[in-house]
N, CA, C and O atoms as a MOPAC input file, in Angstrom:
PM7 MOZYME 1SCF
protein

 N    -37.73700 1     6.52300 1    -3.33400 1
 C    -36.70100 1     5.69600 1    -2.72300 1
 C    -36.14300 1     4.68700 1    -3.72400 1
 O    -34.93900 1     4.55200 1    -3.93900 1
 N    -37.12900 1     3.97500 1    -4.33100 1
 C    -36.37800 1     2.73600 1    -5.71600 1
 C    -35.65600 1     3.98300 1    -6.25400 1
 O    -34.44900 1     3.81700 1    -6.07900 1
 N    -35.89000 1     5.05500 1    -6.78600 1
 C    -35.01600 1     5.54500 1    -8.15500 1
 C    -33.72000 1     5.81100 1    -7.49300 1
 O    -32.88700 1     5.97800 1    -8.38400 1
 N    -33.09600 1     5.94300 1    -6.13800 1
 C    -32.36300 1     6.34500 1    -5.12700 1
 C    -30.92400 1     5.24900 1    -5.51000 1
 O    -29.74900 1     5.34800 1    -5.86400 1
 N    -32.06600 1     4.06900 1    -5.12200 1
 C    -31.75600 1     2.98600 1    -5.15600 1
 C    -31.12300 1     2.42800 1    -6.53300 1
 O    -30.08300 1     1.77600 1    -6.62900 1
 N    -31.69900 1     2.69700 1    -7.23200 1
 C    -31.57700 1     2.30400 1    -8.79500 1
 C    -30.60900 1     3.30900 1    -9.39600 1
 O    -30.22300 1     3.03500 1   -10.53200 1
 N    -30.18200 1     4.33400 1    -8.88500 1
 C    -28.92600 1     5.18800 1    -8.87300 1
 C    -27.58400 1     4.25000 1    -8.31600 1
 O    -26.67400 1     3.60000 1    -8.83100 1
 N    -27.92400 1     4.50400 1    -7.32400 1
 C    -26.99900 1     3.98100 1    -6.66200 1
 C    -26.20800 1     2.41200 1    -6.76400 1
 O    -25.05000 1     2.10200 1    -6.48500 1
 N    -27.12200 1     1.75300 1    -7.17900 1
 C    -26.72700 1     0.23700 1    -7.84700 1
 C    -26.23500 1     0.45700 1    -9.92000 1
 O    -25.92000 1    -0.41900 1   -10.72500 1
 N    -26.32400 1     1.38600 1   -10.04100 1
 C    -25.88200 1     1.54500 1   -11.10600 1
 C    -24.54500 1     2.37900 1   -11.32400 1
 O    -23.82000 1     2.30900 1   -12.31700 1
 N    -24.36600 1     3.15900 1   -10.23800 1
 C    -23.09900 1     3.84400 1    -9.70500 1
 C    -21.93400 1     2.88000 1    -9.44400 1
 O    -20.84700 1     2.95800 1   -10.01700 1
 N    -22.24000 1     2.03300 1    -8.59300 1
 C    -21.71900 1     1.15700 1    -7.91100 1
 C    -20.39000 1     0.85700 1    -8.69100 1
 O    -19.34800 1     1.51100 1    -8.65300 1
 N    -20.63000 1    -0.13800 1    -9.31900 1
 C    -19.53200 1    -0.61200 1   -10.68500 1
 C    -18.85200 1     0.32600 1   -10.82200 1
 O    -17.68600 1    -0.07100 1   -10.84000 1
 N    -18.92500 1     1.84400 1   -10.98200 1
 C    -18.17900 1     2.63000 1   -11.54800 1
 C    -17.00300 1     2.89600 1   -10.25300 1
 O    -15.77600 1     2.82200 1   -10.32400 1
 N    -17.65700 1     3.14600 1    -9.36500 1
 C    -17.10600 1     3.61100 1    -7.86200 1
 C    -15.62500 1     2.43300 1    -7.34700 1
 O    -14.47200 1     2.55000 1    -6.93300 1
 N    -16.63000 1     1.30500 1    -7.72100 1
 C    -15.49400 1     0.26100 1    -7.60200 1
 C    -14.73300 1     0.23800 1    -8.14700 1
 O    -13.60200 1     0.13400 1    -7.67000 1
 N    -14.99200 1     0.33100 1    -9.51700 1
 C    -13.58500 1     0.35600 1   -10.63000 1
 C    -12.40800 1     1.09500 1   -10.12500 1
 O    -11.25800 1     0.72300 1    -9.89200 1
 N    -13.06600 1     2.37000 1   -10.00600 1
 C    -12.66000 1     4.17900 1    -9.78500 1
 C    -11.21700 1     3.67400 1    -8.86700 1
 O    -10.01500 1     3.70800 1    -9.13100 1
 N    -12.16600 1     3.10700 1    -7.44200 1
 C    -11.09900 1     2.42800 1    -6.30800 1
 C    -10.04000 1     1.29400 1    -6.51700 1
 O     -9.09500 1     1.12200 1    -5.74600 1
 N    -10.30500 1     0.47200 1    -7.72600 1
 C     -9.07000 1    -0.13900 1    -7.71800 1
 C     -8.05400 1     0.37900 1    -8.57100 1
 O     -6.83200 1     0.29000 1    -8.45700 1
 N     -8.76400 1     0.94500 1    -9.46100 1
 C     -7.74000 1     2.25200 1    -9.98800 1
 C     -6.49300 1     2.41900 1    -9.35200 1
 O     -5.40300 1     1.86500 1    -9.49600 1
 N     -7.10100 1     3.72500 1    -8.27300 1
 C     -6.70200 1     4.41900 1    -7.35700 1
 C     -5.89900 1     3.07400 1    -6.65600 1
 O     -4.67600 1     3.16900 1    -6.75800 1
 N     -6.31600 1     2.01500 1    -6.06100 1
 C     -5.44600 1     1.07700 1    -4.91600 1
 C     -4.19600 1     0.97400 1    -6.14900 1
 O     -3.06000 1     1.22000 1    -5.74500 1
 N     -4.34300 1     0.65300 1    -7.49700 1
 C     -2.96300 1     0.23500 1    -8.28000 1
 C     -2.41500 1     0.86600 1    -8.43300 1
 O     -1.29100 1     0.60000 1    -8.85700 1
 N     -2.87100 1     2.34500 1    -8.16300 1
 C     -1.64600 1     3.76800 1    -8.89600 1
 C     -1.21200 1     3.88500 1    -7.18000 1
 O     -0.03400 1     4.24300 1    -7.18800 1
 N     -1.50400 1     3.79000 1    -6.27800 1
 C     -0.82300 1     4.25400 1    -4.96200 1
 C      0.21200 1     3.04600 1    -4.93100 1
 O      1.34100 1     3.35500 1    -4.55000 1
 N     -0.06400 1     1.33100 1    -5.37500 1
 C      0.75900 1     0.75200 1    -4.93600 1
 C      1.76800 1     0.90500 1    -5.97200 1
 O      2.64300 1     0.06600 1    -5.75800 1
 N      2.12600 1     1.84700 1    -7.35600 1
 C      2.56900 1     1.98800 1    -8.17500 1
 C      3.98300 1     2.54600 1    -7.53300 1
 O      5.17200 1     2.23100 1    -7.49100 1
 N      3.09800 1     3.57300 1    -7.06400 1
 C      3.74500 1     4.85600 1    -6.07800 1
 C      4.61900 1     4.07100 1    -5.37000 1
 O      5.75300 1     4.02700 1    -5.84700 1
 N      4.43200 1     3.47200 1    -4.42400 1
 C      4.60300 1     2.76900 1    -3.03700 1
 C      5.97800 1     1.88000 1    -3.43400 1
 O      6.73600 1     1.55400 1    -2.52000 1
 N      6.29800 1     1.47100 1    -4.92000 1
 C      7.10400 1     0.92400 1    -5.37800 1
 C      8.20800 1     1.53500 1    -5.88400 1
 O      9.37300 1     1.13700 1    -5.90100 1
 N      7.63900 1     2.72900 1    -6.37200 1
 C      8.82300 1     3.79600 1    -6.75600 1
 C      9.56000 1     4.12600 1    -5.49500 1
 O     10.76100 1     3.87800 1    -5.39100 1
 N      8.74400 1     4.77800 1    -4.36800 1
 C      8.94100 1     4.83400 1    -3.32600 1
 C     10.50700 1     3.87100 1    -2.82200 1
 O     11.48900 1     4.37600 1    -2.27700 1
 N     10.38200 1     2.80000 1    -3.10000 1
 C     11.19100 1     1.58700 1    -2.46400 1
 C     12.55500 1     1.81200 1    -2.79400 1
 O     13.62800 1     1.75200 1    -2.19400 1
 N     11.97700 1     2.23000 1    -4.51000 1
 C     13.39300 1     2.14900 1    -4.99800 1
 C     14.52500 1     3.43800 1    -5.14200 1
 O     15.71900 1     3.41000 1    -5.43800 1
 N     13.59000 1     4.60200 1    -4.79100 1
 C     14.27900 1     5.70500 1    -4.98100 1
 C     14.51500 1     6.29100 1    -3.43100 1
 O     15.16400 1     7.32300 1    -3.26000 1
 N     13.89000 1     5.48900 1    -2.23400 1
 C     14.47700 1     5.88800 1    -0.77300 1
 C     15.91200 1     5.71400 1    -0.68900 1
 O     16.47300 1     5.00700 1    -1.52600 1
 N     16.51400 1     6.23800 1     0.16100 1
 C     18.01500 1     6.17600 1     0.47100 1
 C     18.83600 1     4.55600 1     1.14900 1
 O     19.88800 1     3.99600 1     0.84400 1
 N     17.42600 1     4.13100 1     2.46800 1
 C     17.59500 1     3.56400 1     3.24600 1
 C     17.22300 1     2.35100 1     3.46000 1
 O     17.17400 1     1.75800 1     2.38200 1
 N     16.94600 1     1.71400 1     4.30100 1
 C     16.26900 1     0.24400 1     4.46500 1
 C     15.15800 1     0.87600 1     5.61600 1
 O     14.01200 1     0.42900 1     5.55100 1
 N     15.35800 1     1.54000 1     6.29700 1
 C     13.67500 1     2.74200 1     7.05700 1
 C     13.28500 1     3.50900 1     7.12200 1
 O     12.73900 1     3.95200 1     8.13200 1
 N     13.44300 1     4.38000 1     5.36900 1
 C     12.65000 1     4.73700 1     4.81100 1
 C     11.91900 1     4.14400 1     3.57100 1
 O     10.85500 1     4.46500 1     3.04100 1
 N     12.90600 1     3.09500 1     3.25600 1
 C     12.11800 1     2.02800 1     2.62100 1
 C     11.30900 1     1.51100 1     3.15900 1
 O     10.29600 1     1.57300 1     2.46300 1
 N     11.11900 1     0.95500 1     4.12600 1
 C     10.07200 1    -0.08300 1     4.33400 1
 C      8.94800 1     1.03500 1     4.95200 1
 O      7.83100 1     0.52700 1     5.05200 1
 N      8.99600 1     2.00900 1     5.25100 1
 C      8.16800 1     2.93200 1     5.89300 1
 C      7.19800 1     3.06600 1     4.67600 1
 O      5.98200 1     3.05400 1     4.87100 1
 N      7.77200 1     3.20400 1     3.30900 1
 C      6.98900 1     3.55900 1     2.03300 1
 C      5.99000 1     2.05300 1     1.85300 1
 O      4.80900 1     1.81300 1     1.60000 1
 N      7.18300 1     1.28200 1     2.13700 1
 C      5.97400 1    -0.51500 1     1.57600 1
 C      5.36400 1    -0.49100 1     2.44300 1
 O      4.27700 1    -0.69600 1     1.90300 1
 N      5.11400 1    -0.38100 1     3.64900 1
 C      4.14900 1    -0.93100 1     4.86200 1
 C      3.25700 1     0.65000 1     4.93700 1
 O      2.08300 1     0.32900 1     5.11700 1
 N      3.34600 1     2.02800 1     4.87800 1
 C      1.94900 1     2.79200 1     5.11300 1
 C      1.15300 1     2.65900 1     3.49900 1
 O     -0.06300 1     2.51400 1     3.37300 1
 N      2.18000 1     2.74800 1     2.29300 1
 C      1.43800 1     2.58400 1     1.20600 1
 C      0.57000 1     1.44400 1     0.66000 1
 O     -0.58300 1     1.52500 1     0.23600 1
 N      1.28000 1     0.47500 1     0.74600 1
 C      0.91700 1    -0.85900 1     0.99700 1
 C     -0.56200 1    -1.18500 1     1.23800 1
 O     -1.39400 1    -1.86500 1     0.63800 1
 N     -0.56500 1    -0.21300 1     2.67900 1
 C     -1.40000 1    -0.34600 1     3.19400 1
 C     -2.74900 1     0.02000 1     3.02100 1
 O     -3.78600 1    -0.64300 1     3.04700 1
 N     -2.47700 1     1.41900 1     2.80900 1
 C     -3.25600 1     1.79400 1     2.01900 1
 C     -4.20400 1     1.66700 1     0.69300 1
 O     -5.35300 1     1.83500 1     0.28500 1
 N     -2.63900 1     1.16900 1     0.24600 1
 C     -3.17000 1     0.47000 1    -1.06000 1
 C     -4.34700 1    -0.53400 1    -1.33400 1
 O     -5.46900 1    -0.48200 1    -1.83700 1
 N     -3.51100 1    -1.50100 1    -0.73500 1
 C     -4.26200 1    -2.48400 1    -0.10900 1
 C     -6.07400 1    -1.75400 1     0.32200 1
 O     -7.12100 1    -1.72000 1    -0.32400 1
 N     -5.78900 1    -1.39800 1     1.33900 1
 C     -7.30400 1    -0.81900 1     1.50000 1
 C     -8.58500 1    -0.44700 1     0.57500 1
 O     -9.77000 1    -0.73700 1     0.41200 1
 N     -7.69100 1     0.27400 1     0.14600 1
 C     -8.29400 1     0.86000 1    -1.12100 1
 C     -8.88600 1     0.23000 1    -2.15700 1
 O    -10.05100 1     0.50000 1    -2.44900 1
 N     -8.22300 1    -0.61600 1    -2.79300 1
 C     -8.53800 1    -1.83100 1    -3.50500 1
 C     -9.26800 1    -2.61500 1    -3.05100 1
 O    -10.11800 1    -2.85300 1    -3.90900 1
 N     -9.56300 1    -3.56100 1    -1.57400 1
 C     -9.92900 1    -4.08600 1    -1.34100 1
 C    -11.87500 1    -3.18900 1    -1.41700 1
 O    -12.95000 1    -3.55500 1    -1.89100 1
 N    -11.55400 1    -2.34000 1    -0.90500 1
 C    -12.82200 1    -1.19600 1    -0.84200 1
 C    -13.58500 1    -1.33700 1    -2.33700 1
 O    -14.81500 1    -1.37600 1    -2.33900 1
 N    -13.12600 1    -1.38400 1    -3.12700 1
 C    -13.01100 1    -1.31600 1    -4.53100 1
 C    -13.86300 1    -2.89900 1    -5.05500 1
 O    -14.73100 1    -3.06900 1    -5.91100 1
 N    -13.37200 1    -3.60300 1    -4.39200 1
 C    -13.33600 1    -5.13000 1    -4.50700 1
 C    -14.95100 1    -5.38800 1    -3.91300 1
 O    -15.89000 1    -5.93300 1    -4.49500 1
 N    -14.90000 1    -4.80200 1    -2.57600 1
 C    -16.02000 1    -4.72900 1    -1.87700 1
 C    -17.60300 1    -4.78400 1    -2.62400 1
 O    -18.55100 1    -5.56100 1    -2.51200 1
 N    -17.38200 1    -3.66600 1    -3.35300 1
 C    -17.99200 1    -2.61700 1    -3.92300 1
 C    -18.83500 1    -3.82100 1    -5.59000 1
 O    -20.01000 1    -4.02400 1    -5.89400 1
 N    -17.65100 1    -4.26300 1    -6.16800 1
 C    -17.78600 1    -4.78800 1    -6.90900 1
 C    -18.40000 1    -6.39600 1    -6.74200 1
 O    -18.80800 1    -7.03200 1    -7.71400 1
 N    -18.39200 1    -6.94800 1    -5.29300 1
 C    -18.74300 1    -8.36400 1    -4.96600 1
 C    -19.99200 1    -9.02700 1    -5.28600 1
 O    -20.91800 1    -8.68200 1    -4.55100 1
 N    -20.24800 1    -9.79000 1    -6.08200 1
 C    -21.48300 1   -10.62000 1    -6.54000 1
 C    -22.55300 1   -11.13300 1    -4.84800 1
 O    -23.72800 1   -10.82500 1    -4.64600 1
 N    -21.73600 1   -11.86700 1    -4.00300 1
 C    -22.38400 1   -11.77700 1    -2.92400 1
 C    -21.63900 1   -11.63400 1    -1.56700 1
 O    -20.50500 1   -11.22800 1    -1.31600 1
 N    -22.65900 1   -12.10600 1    -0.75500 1
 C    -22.14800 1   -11.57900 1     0.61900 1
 C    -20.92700 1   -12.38900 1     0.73100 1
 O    -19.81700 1   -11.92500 1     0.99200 1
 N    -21.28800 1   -14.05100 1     0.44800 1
 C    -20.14900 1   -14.47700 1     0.91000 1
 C    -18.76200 1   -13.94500 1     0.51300 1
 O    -17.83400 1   -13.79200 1     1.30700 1
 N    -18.72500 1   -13.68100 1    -0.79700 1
 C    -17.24200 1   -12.96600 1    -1.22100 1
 C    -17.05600 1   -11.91000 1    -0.36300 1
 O    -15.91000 1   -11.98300 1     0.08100 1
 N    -17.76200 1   -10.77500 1     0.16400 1
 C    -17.59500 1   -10.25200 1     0.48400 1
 C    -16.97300 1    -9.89400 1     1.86900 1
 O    -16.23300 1    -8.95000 1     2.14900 1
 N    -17.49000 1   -10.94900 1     2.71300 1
 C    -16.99700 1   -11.89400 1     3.98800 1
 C    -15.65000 1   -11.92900 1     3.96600 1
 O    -15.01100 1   -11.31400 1     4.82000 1
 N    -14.93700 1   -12.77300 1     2.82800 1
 C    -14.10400 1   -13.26000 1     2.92600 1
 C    -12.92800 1   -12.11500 1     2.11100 1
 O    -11.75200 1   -12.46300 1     2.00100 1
 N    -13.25000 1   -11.19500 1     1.75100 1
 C    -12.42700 1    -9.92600 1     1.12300 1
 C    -12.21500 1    -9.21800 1     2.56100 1
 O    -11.23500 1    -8.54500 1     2.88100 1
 N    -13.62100 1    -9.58600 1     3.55700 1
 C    -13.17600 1    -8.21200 1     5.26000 1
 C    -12.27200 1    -8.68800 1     5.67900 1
 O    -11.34000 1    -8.00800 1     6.10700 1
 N    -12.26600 1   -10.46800 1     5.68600 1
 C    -11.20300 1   -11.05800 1     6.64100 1
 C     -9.84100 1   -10.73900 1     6.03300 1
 O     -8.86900 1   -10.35300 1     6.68300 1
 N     -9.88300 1   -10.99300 1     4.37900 1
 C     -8.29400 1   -10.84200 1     3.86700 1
 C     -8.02800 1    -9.64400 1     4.05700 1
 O     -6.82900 1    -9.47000 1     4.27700 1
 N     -8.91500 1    -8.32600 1     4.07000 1
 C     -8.32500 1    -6.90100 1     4.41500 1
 C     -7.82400 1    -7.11900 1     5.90100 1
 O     -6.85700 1    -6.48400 1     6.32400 1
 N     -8.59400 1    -8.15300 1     6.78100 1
 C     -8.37100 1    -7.62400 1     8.12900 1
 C     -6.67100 1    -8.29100 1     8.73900 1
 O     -5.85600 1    -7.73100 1     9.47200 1
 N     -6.61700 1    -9.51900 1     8.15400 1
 C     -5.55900 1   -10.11700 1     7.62900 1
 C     -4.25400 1    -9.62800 1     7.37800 1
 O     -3.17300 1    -9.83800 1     7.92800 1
 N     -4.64300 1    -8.85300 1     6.32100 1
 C     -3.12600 1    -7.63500 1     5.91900 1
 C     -3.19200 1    -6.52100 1     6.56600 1
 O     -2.06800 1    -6.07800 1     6.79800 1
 N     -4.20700 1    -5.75400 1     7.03300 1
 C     -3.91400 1    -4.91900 1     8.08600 1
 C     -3.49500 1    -4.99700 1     9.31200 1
 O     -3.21800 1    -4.04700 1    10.04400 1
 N     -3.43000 1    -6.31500 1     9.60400 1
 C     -2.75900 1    -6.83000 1    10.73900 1
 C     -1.00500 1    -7.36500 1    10.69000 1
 O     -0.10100 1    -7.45800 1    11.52100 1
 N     -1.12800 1    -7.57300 1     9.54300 1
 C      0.37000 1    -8.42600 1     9.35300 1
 C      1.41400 1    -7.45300 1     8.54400 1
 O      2.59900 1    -7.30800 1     8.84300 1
 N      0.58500 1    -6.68400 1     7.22900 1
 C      1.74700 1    -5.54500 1     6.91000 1
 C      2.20500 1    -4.98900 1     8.11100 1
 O      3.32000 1    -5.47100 1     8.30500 1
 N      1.90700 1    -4.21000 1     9.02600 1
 C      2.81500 1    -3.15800 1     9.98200 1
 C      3.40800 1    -3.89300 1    11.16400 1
 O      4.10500 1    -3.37400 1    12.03700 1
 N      3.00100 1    -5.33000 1    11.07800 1
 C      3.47600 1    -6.30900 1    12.40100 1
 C      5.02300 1    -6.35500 1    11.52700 1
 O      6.08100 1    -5.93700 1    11.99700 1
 N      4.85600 1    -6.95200 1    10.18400 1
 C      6.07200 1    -7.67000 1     9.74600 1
 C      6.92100 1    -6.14200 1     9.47200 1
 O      7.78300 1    -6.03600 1    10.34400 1
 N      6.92500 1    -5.52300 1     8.98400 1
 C      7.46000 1    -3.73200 1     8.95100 1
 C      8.19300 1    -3.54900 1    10.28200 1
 O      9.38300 1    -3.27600 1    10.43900 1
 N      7.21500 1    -3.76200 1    11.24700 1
 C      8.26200 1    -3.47500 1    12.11300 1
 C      9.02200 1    -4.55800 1    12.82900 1
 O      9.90800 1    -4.38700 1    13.66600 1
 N      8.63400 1    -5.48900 1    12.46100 1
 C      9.75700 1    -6.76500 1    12.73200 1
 C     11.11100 1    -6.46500 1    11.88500 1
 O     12.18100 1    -6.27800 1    12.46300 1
 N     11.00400 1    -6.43800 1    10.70300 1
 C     11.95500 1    -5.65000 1     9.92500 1
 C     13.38200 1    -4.98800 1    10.61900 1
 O     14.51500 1    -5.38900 1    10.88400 1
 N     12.59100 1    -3.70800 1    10.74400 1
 C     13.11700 1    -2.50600 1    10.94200 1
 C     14.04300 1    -2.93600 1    12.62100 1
 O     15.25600 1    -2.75800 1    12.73700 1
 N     13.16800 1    -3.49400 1    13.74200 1
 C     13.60800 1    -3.72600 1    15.05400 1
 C     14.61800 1    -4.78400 1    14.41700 1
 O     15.71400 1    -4.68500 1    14.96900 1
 N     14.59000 1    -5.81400 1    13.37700 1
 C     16.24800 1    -6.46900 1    13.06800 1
 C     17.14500 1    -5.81000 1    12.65500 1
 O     18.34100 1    -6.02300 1    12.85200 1
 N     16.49700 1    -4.62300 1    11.81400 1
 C     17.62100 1    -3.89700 1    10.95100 1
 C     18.41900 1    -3.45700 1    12.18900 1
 O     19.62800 1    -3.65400 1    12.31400 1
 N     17.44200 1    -2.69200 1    13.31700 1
 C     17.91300 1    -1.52400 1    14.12700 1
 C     19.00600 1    -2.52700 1    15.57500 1
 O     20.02000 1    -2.15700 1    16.16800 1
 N     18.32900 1    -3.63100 1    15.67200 1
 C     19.44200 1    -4.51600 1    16.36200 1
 C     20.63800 1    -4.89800 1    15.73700 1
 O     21.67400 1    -4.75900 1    16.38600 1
 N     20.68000 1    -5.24800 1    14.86200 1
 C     21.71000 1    -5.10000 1    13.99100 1
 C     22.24800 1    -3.65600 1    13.59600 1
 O     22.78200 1    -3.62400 1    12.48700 1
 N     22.22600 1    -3.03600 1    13.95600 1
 C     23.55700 1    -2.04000 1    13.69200 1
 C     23.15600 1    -0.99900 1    12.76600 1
 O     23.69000 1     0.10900 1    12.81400 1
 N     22.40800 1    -1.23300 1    12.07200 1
 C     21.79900 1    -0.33600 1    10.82400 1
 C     21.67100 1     0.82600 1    10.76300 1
 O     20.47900 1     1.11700 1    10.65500 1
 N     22.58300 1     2.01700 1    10.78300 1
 C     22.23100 1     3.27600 1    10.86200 1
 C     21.11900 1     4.24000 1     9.86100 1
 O     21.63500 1     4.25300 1     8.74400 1
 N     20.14900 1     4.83200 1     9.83700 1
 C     19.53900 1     5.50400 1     9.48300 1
 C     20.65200 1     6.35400 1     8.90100 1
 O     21.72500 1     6.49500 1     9.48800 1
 N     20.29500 1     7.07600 1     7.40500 1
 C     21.00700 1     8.30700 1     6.80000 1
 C     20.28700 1     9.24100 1     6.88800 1
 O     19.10600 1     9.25300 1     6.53900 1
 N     21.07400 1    10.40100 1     7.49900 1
 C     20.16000 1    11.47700 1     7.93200 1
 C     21.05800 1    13.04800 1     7.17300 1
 O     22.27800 1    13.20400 1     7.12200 1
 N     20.39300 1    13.65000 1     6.86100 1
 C     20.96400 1    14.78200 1     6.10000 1
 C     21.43300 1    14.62700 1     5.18900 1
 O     20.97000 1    13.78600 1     4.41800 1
 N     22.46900 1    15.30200 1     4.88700 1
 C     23.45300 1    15.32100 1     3.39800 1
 C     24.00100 1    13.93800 1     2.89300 1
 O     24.30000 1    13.71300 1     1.72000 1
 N     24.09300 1    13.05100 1     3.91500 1
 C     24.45700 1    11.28600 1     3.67200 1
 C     23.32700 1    10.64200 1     2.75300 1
 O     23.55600 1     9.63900 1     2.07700 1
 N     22.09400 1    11.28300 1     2.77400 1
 C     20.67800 1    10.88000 1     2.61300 1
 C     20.87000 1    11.59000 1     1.19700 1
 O     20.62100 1    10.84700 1     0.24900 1
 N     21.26100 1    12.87000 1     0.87800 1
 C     20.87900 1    13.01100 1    -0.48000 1
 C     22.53800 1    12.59800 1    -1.29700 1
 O     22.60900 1    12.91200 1    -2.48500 1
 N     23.42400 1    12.12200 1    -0.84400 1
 C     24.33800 1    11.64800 1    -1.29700 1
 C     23.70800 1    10.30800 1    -2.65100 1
 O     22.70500 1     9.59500 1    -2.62600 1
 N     24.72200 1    10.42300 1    -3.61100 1
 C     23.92700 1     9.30900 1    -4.68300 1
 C     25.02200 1     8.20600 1    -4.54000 1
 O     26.25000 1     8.28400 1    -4.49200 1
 N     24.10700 1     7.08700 1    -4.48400 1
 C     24.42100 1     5.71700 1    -4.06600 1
 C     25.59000 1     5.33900 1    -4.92700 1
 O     25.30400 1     5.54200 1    -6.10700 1
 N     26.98700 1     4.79100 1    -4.74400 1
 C     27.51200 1     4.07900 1    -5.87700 1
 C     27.28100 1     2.88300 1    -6.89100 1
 O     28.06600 1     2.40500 1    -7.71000 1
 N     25.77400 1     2.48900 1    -6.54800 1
 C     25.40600 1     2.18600 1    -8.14200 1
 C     24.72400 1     3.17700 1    -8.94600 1
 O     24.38700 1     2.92200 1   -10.10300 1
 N     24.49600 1     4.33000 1    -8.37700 1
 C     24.29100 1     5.73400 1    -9.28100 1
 C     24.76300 1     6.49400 1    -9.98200 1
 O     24.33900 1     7.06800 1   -10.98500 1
 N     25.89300 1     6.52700 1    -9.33900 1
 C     27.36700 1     7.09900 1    -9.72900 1
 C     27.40300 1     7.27300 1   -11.47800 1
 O     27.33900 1     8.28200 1   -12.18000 1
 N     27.52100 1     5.99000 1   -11.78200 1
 C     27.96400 1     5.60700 1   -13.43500 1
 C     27.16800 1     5.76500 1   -14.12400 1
 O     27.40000 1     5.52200 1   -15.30800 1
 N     25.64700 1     6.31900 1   -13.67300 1
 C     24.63800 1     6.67900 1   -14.69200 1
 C     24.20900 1     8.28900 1   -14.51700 1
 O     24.05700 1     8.92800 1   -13.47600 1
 N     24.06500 1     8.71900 1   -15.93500 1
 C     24.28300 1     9.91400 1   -15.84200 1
 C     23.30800 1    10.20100 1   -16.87200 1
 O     23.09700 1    11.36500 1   -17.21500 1

């Protein structure tokens, strides 16, 4: 059981790293995402599930890596924190965009290139 143990606490560090890795290349993603969507909801659809994810991920990562409990405490609450407030404020967003008038581009409007695209070639 110690050598189990003594695996596994030596793993650790690596696992964590591994995960914040991974949380910075998804929120990498999640940014490209923003800028190469068509819309303002499919934009924010990319920042608030990736985000989120991201977020997760990293924090998991963070977890993993924590000296003690107390940090660790206080990394559940900040995950629990943004998992609560990314998809609240997302869709606060989107319900202003969509009261306001905001049409979604759907089909051929959607792969149409934007006129600040136009001039780069």
């Amino acid at each position: 059981m110690a050598d189990v143990l003594n695996v596994a606490f030596a793993i650790k560090p690596w696992v964590g790293s591994f995960l914040l890795l991974v949380g910075a290349i998804m929120g990498i993603i999640g940014a490209i995402g923003m800028l190469r969507f068509p819309d303002v909801y499919t934009r924010v659809h990319a920042a608030s599930v990736i985000d989120t994810g991201a977020m997760t991920v990293a924090i998991v990562g963070m977890l993993l890596l924590a000296p003690t409990w107390t940090i660790a405490i206080k990394l559940a609450a900040i995950w629990l924190f943004l998992f609560i407030t990314g998809p609240t404020s997302s869709h606060a967003l989107i319900n202003a965009a969509y009261k306001a008038g905001l049409q979604p581009l759907i089909g051929v409007e959607a792969r149409k290139p934007r006129q600040s695209d136009e001039g780069t070639s």
